[in-house]
C-alpha positions as CSV (number, residue, x, y, z in Angstrom):
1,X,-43.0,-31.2,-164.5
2,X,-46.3,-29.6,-164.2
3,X,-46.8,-26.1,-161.7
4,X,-48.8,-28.5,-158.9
5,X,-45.7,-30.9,-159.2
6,X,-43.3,-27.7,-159.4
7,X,-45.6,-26.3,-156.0
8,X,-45.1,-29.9,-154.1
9,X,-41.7,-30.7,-154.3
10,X,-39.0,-28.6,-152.5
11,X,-38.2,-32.1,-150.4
12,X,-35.7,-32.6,-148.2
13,X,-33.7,-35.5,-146.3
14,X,-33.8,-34.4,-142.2
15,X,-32.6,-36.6,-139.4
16,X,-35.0,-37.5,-137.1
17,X,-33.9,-38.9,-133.7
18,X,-30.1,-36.8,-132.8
19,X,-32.6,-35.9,-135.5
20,X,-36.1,-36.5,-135.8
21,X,-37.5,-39.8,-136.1
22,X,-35.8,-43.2,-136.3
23,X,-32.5,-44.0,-135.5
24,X,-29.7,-46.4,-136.2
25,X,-27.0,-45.5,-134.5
26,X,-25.0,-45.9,-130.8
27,X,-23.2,-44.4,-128.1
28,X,-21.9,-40.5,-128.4
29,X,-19.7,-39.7,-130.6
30,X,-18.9,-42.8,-132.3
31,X,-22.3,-43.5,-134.6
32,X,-24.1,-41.0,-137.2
33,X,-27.9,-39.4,-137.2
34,X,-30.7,-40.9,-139.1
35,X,-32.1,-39.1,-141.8
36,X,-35.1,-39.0,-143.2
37,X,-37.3,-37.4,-146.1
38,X,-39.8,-34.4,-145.3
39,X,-41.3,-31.1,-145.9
40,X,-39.0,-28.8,-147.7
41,X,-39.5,-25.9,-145.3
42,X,-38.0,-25.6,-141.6
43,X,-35.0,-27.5,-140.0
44,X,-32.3,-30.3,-141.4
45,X,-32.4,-32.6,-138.3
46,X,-35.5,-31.5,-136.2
47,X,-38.4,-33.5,-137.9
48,X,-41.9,-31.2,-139.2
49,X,-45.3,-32.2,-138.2
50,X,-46.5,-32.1,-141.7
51,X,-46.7,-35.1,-144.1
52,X,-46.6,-35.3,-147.5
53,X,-49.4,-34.7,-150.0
54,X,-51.1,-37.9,-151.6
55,X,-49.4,-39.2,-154.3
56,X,-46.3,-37.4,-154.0
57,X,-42.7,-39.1,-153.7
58,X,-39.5,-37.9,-153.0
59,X,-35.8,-39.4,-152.7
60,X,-32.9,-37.8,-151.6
61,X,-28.9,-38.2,-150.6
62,X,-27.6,-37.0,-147.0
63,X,-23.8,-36.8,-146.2
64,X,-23.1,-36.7,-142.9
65,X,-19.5,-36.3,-141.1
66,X,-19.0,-36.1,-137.7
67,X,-15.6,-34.9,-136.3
68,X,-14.1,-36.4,-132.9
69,X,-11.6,-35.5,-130.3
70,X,-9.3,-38.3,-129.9
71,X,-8.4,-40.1,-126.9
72,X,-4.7,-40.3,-126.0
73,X,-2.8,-43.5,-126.5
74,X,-1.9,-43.2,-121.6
75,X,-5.2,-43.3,-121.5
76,X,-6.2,-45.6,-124.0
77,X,-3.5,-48.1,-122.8
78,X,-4.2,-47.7,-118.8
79,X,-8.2,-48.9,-118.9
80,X,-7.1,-51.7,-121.3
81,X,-4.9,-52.6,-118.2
82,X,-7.2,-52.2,-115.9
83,X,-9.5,-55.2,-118.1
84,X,-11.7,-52.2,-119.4
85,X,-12.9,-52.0,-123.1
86,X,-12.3,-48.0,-124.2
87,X,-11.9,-47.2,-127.9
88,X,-11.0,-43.9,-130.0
89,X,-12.1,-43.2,-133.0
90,X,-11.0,-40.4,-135.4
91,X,-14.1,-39.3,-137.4
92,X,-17.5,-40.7,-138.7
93,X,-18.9,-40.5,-141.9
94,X,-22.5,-41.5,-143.2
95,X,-23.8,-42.2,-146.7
96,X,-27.7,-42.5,-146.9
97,X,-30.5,-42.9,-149.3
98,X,-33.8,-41.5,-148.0
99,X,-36.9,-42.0,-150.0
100,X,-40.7,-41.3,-148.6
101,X,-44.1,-41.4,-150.0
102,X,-47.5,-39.9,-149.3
103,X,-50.5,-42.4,-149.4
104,X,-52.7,-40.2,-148.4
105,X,-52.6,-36.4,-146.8
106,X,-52.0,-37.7,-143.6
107,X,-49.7,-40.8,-144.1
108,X,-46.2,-40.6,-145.3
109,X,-44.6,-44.0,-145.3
110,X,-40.4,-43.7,-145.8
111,X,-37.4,-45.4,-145.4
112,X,-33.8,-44.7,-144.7
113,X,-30.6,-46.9,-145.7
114,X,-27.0,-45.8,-144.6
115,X,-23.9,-46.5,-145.6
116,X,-21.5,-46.1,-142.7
117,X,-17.5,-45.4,-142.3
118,X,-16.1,-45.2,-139.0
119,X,-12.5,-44.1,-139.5
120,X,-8.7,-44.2,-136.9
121,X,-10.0,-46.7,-134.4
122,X,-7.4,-47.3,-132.1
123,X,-7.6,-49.5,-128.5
124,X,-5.0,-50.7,-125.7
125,X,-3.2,-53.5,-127.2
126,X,-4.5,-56.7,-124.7
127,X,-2.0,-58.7,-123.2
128,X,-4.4,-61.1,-121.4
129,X,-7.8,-62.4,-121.4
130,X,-10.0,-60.6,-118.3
131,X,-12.2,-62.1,-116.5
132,X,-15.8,-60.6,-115.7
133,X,-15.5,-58.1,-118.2
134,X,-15.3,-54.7,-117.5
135,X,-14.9,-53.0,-114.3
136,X,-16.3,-49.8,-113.2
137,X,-14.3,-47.0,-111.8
138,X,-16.2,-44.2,-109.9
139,X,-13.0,-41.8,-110.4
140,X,-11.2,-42.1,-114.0
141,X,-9.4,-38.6,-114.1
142,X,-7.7,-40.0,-110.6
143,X,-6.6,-43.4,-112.1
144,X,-5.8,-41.9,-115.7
145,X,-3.5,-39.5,-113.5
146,X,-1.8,-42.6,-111.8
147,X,-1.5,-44.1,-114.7
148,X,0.4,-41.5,-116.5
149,X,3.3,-41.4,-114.2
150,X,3.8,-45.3,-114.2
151,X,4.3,-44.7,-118.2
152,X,8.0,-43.2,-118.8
153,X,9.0,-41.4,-122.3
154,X,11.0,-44.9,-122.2
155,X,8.0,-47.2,-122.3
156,X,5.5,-45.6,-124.5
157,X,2.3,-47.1,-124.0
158,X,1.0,-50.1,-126.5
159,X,-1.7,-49.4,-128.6
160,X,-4.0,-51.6,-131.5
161,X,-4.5,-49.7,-134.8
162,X,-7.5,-50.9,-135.8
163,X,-8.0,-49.4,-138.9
164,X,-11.4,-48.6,-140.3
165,X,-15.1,-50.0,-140.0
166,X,-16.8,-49.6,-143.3
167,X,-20.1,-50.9,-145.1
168,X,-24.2,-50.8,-145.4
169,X,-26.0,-50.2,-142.4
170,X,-29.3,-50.9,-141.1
171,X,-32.5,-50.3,-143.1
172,X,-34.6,-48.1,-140.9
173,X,-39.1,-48.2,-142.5
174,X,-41.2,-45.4,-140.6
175,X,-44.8,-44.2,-140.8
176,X,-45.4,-41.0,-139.7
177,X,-49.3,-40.4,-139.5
178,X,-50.7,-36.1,-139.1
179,X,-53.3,-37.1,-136.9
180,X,-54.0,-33.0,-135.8
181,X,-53.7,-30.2,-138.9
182,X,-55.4,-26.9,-138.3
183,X,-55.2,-24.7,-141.1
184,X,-56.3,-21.6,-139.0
185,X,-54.2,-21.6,-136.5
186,X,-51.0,-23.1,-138.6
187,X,-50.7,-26.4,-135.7
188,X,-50.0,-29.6,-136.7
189,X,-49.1,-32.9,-134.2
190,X,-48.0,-36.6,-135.9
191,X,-47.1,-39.6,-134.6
192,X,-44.3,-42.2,-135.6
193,X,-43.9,-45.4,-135.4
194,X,-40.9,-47.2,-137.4
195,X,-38.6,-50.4,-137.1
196,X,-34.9,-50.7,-137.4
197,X,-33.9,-53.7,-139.2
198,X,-30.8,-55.8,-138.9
199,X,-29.6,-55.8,-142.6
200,X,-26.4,-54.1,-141.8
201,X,-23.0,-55.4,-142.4
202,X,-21.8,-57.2,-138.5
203,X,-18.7,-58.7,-139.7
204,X,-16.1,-56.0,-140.8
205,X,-12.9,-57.2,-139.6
206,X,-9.2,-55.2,-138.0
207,X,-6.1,-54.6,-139.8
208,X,-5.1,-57.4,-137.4
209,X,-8.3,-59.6,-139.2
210,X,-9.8,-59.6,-135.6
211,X,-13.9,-58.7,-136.1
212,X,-14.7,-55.4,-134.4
213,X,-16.8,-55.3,-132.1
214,X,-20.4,-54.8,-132.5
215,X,-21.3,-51.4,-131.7
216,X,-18.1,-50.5,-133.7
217,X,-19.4,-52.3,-137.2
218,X,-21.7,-50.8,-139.6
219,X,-24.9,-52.6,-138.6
220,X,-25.9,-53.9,-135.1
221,X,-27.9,-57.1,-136.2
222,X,-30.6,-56.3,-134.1
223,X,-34.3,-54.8,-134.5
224,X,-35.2,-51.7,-132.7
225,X,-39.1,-50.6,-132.7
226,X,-39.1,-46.6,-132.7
227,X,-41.9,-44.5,-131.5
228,X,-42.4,-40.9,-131.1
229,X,-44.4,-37.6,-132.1
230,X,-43.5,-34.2,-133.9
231,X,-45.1,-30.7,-133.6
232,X,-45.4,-27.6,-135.8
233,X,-46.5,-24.5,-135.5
234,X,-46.5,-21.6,-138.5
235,X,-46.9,-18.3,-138.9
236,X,-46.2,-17.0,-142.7
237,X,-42.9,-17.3,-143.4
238,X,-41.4,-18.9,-139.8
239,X,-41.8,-22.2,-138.2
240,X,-41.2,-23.4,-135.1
241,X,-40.5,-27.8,-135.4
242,X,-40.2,-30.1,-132.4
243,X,-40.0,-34.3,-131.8
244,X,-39.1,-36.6,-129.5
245,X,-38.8,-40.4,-130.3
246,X,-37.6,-43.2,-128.0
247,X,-35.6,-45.9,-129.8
248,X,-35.8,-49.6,-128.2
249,X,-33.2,-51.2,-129.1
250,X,-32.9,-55.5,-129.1
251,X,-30.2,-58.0,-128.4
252,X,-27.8,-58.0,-131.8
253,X,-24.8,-59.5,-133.3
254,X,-21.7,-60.7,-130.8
255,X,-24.4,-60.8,-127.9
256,X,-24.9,-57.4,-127.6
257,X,-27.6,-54.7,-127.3
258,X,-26.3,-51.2,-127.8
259,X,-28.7,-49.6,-125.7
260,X,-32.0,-47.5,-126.1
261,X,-32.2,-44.2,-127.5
262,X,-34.1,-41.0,-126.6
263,X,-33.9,-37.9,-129.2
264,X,-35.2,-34.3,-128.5
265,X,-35.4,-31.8,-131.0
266,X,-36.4,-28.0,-131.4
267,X,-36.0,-25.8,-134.4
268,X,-37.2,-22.4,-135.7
269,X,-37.0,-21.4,-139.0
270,X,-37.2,-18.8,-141.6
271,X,-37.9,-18.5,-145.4
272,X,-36.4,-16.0,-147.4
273,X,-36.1,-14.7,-151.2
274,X,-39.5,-15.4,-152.8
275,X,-41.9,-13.8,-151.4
276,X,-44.1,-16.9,-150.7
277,X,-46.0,-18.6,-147.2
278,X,-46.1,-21.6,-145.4
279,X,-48.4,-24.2,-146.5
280,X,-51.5,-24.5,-144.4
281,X,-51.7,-28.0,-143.8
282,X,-49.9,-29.6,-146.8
283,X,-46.9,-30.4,-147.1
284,X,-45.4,-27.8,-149.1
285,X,-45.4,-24.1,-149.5
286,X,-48.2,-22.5,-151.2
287,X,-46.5,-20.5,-154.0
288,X,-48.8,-18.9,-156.5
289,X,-45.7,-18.3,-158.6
290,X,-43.2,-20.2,-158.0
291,X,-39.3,-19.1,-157.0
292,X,-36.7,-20.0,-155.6
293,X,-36.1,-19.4,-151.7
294,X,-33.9,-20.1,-148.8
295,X,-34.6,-21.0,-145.5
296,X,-32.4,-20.3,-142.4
297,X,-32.9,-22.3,-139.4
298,X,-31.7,-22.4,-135.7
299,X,-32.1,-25.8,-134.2
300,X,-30.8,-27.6,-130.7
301,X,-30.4,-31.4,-131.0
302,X,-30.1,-33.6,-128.2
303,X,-29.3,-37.3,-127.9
304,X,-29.4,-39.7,-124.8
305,X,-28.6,-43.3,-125.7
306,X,-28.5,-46.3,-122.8
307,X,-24.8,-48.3,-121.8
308,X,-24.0,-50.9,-124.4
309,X,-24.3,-54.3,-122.8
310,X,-22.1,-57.9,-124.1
311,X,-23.4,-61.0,-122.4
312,X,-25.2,-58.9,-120.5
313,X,-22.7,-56.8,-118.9
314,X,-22.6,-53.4,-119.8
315,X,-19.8,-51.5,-120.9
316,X,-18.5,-48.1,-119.1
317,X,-17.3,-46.5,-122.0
318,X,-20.7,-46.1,-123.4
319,X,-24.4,-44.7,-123.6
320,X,-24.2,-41.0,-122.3
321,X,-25.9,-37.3,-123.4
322,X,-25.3,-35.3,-126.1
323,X,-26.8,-31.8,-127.2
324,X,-25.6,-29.9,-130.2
325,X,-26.4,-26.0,-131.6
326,X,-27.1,-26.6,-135.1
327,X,-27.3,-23.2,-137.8
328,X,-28.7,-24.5,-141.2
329,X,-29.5,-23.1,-144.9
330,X,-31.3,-24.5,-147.5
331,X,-31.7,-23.2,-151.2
332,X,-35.4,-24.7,-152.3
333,X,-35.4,-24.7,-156.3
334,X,-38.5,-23.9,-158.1
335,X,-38.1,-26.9,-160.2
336,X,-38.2,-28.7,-157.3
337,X,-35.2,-30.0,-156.1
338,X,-33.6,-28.6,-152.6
339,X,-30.2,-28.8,-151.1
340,X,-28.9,-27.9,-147.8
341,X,-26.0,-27.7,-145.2
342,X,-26.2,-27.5,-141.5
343,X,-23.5,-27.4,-139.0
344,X,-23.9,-29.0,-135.2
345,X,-21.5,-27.6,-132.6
346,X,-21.9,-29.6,-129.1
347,X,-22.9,-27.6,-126.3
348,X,-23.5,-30.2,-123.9
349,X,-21.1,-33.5,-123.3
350,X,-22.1,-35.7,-121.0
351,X,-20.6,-39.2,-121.8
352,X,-20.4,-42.0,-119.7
353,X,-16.7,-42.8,-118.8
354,X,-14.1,-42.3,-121.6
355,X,-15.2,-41.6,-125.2
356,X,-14.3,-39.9,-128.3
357,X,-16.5,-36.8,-127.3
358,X,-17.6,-34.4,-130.8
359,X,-15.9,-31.3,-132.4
360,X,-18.7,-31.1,-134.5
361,X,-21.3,-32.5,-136.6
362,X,-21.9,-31.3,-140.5
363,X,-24.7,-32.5,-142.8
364,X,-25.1,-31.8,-146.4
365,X,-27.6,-33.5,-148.3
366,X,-29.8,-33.0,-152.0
367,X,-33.4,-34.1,-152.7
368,X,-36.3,-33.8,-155.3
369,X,-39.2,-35.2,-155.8
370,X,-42.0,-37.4,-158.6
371,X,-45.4,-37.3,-158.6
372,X,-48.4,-35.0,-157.9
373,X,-50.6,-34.1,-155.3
374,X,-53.8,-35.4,-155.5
């Protein structure tokens, strides 16, 4: 690997949409962050402004886990009663390949396939059909109440162990295009434009070989157009990252549509160790001798997503707000391979009706990088 290679690829895997740009996922707690390949400089989920150089590649592995409060089996059993749909589910765990490429300065083309576990799913058990599907309560701590002292330690409440959700998920493709780069005063604006494609598994099945429910398998068998824009501004060794990108989601699998998605991102950042600059336009840092370096970053994440809907009726437990305080770190290689852990603490739970709401949220993730800029 040549010293222009060596200069161009500290590379990472980011998400963009909880994260920075493009997302397959649903409601709250229950579905991971996209990720996606970038600049190897700033934040892990907030998205840069800066594209790739021409004729560079880069690939890259993200694990992400996401940690849940459970819902109690009283509660769990009393909307099942009441002909509501309310699930728990222990933790969430994503697998995914990221891979980009820079056809020219400007326009980085990239793609993101997950592989998705959703783990302790537990519901009510049903002991008849309801009609009309779900009905909406306007006061659930009341009712839960109620429904806690018709339960005795004598009649403990009925619940389904549903076991686990597991397999490949959607293929997201994006195109991110730097249509503003001012080397002078370090600013850089893109816009995105990707599509969610229904390649994912839909047919994952119980412990009782009942199919889960769509937005609990590992692909939603719909396609979702994604749009949205990222900003940058540097000064020597600190950024400050930002995107937003709206996520409209189509009718999938079951007759379902798990709702649209809007992400909001803001990091800043902070290079350390070699004594090295941001890059003034491309996307890389500008090293005359290359090192190795870390980068500390401070980012808030936040994620609204739309009520799931079945046959058109949409589902209470679902959809809701979510912001998380995110530290990072990332050690960037002077061979040219980076790795990197980040940590997302909620800070703000606003989820519609009763869901597994987030202890936390922990990425860790390894990429590098082929080809040279041109």
């Amino acid at each position: 690997m040549n010293n222009a290679t060596t200069r161009a690829m500290p590379l990472i895997g980011i998400g963009f949409a909880a994260a920075g740009i493009l997302i397959p996922a649903v409601a709250g707690a229950d579905h991971p962050t996209l990720g996606l390949q970038q600049d190897g400089a700033g934040a892990i989920t907030t998205l840069t402004a800066i594209t790739l150089p021409k004729g560079v590649g880069t690939f890259g592995f993200e694990s992400q886990y996401l940690s849940n409060n459970e819902i109690g089996d009283l509660v769990l059993a009393h909307f099942t009663e009441e002909g509501e749909q309310a699930h728990s589910v222990e933790n969430v765990s994503n697998l995914s390949l990221n891979a980009a490429y820079g056809f020219t300065d400007r326009l980085t083309i990239g793609m993101n396939l997950p592989h998705v576990t959703r783990a302790g799913i537990r519901e009510g058990a049903h002991h008849h059909e309801e009609e009309g599907g779900q009905t909406n309560h306007d006061a659930h701590e009341d009712e839960v109440d109620v429904a806690d002292t018709e339960h005795t330690a004598a009649e403990a409440p009925e619940i389904n162990y549903l076991g686990s959700s597991s397999g490949i998920g959607d293929l997201t493709i994006y195109g991110q295009y730097r249509f503003l780069g001012d080397e002078d005063s370090g600013v850089h604006l893109s816009a995105l434009m990707g599509v969610k494609t229904p390649t994912g598994k839909t047919d994952d099945f119980t412990n009782a070989g009942q199919r889960f429910e769509s937005e609990l398998q590992p692909g939603s068998g719909s396609w979702d157009v994604l749009a949205g824009m990222a900003f940058t501004r540097q000064w020597s060794k600190t950024s400050l990252d930002s995107n937003v990108l709206y996520t409209f989601s189509g009718d999938g699998s079951q007759h379902s549509n798990l709702g649209d998605i809007f992400n909001y991102n803001i990091a800043m950042s902070y290079r350390y160790g070699h004594d090295s600059e941001h890059g003034n336009g491309a996307a890389y840092h500008d090293h005359d001798a290359p090192g190795n370096s870390w980068d500390a970053a401070l980012e808030i994440n936040g994620e609204w997503r739309g009520y799931v809907t079945v046959g058109g009726i949409r589902q209470t437990h679902t959809g809701g707000n979510l912001v998380y305080l995110a530290p990072s770190v990332r050690f960037n290689h002077s061979k040219g391979w980076t790795a990197y852990v980040s940590l997302g603490i909620p800070v703000l739970e606003n989820l519609n009706g009763v869901q597994s709401d987030p202890k936390f949220r922990l990425f860790i993730g390894i990429s590098a990088g082929l080809g040279n800029a041109q």
